[in-house]
N, C-alpha and C positions, 0 to 999 in steps of 0.2 A: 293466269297472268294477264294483269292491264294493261296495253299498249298506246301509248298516246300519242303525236305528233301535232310539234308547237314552237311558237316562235320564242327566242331566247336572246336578245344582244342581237338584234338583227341579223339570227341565222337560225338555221329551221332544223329540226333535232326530233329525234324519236325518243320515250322516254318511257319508265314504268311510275305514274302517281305514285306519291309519299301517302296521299289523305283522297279520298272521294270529291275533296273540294276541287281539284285539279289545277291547285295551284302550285305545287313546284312538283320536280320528278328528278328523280334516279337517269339522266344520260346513259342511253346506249346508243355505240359508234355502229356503223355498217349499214345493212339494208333489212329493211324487213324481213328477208328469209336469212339473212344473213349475221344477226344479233350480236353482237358484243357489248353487254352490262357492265359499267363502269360505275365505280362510288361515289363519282363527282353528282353532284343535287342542284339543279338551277333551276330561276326562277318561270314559271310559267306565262310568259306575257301577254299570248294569244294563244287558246287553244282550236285546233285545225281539223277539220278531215284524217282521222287514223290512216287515210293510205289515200294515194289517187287510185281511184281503180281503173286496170287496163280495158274492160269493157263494163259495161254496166247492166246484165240482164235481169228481167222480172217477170214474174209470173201474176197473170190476171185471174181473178176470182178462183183462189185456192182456198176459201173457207167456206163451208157448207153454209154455214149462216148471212153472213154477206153477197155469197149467190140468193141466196133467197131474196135477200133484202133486196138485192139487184134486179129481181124478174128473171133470173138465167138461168138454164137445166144447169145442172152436175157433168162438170167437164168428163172427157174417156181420157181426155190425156193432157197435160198441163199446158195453159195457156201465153204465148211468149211474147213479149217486146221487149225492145231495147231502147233506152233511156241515154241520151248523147253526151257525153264525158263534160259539155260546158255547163249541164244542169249541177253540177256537184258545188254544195257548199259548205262552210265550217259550222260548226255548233254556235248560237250566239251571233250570226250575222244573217241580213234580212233575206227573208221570200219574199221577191219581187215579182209584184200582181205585173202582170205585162199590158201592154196598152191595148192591144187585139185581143182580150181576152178580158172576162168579167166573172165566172165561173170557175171559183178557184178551189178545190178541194184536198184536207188532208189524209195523210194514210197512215197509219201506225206502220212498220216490218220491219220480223226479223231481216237480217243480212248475212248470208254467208260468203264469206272471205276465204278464196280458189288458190292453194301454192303452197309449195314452190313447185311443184310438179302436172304439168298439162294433165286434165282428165278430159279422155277420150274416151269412148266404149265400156266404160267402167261398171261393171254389175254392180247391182243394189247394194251387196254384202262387203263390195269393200270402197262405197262410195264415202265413209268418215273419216277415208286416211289422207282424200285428195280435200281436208279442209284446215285451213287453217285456224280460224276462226272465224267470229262473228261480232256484228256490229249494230246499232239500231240506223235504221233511216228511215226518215218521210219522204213518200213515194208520193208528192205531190204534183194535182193534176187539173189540166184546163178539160171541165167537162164541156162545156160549147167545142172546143177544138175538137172532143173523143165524141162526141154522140151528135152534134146537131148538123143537119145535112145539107145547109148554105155555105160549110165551113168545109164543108166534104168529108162529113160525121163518117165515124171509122176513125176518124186519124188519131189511134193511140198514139203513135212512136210521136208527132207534131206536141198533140196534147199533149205530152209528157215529158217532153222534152225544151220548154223553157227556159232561160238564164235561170239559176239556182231553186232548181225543181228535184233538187236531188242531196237533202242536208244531211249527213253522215254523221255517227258519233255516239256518246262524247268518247269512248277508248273502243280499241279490238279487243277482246278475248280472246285469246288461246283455246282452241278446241278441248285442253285436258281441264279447263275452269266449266265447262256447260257439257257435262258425260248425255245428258236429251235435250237437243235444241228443240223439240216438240212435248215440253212439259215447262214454257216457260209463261207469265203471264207478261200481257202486251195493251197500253193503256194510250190514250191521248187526251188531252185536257188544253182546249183552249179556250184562252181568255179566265182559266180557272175552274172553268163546266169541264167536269167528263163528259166524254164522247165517244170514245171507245174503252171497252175491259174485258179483253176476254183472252183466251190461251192459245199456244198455238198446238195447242192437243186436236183442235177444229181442222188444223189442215186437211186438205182432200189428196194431196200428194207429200207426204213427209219429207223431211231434207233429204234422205238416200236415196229416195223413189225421186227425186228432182235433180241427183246428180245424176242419175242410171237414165232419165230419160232426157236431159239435153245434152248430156255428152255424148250421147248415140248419134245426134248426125252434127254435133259442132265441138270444134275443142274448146275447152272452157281455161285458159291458159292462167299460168300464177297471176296473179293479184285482180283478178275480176272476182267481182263479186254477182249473189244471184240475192235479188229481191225476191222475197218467201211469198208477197200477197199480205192482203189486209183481211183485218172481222168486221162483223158488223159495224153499222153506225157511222158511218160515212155520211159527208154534210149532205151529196146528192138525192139518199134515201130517205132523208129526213122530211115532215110535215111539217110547215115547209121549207125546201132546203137553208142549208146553214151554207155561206159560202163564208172563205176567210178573206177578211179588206183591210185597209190600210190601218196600223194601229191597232189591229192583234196582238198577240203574242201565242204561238203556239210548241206544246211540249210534247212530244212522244215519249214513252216509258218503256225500256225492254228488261224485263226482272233479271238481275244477275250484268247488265249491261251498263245501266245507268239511264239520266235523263237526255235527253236531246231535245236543247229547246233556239226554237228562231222567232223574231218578232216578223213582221208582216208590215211592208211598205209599200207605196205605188210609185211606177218606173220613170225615172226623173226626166 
């Protein structure tokens, strides 16, 4: 099932797509964990972020290939930051290059969507029940902010957390629509160039081994979501790098998900 959340008559409504187009949907009243499907069909005006999510976690270099491409060993155990709830954007509205910042990079990932039930301590075997679905986001990132050392290189969570550095979309998935979130393909095309194409068969920690190890020391409560990690091909690893600037347009692709695409503006 496709869950979409969108504005309607100037009020904001959750809804199931008619068409891929995502322009009108099937109204359902309640909450996200809480669904009631109604017959009533309206028009899609703006389509929004599927969910605000309650915390925003992500995993850094989860793909064998993409460690490579980075210079990194092979994690022992998966890498974590958190991404600050004001970085969240709609599908279709700009990524805002920030002013202290010139180094802007995108990230294809999957997304998993946490609820309605907190997972805590949860073993590997029964970590796909604490999901509800999944979503695509660009995991985009100020490299000067994350690596250069005048800036006080290290600083992913800063890096990473910029006004709308965190674009969501375009619908959630239902867990029983994607039975291996690790057999999907995962692409990025900006400005019309692929950039990224690969699977997340690549993962170094699969989504169960990713709920079984951050729910061991933090609860991961309904409606957060975990950023998977990206694959290869990232503008930073690139000869020489590809950084995204004003008057891009950039789309990330999650198979089974849909497109999510945001143009690229600088910060007024």
């Amino acid at each position: 099932m496709k869950i979409i959340r969108f504005n309607s008559g100037g009020k904001c409504f959750l809804g199931t797509p008619t068409d891929d187009s995502f322009t009108r949907a099937r109204r359902i009243d309640g909450t996200l964990f809480d669904m009631r499907p109604t017959d009533e069909t309206l028009a899609v005006e703006t389509l929004l972020a599927p969910l605000v999510p309650t915390d925003i976690f992500c995993i850094g270099l989860n793909y064998r290939e993409h460690a490579a491409e980075s210079g990194s060993a092979i994690p022992t155990n998966p890498v974590l930051f958190i991404k600050a709830g004001n970085t969240l954007q709609n599908p279709g509205d700009p990524i805002v290059i920030p002013r202290r910042s010139r180094d802007i990079d995108y990230e294809c990932e999957l997304a998993i969507v946490i609820g309605p039930r907190p997972a805590k301590n949860v073993a590997r075997a029964d970590a796909m029940d604490y999901i509800f679905g999944y979503t695509a986001a660009n995991d985009v990132s100020s490299r000067d902010w994350q690596r250069e050392k005048h800036l006080g290189g290290g600083q992913w969570a800063r890096g990473k957390s910029f006004d709308t550095f965190c674009p969501l979309g375009p619908c959630l998935v239902t867990r029983d629509d994607i039975p291996n979130p690790n057999a999907l393909r995962l692409r990025t095309l900006l400005n019309g160039q692929l950039m990224q194409d690969h699977t997340t068969a690549d993962m170094i920690f699969d989504v169960p081994m990713l709920i079984e190890s951050l729910s061991s020391t933090l609860t991961l409560r309904p409606g957060s979501i975990i950023l998977t990690g990206t694959p290869q091909g990232v503008g930073f690893a690139r000869k020489p790098p590809v950084w995204m600037k004003p008057g891009d347009t950039v789309i990330v692709e999650v198979e089974r998900i849909g497109r999510l695409e945001n143009p690229v503006v600088a910060e007024g």
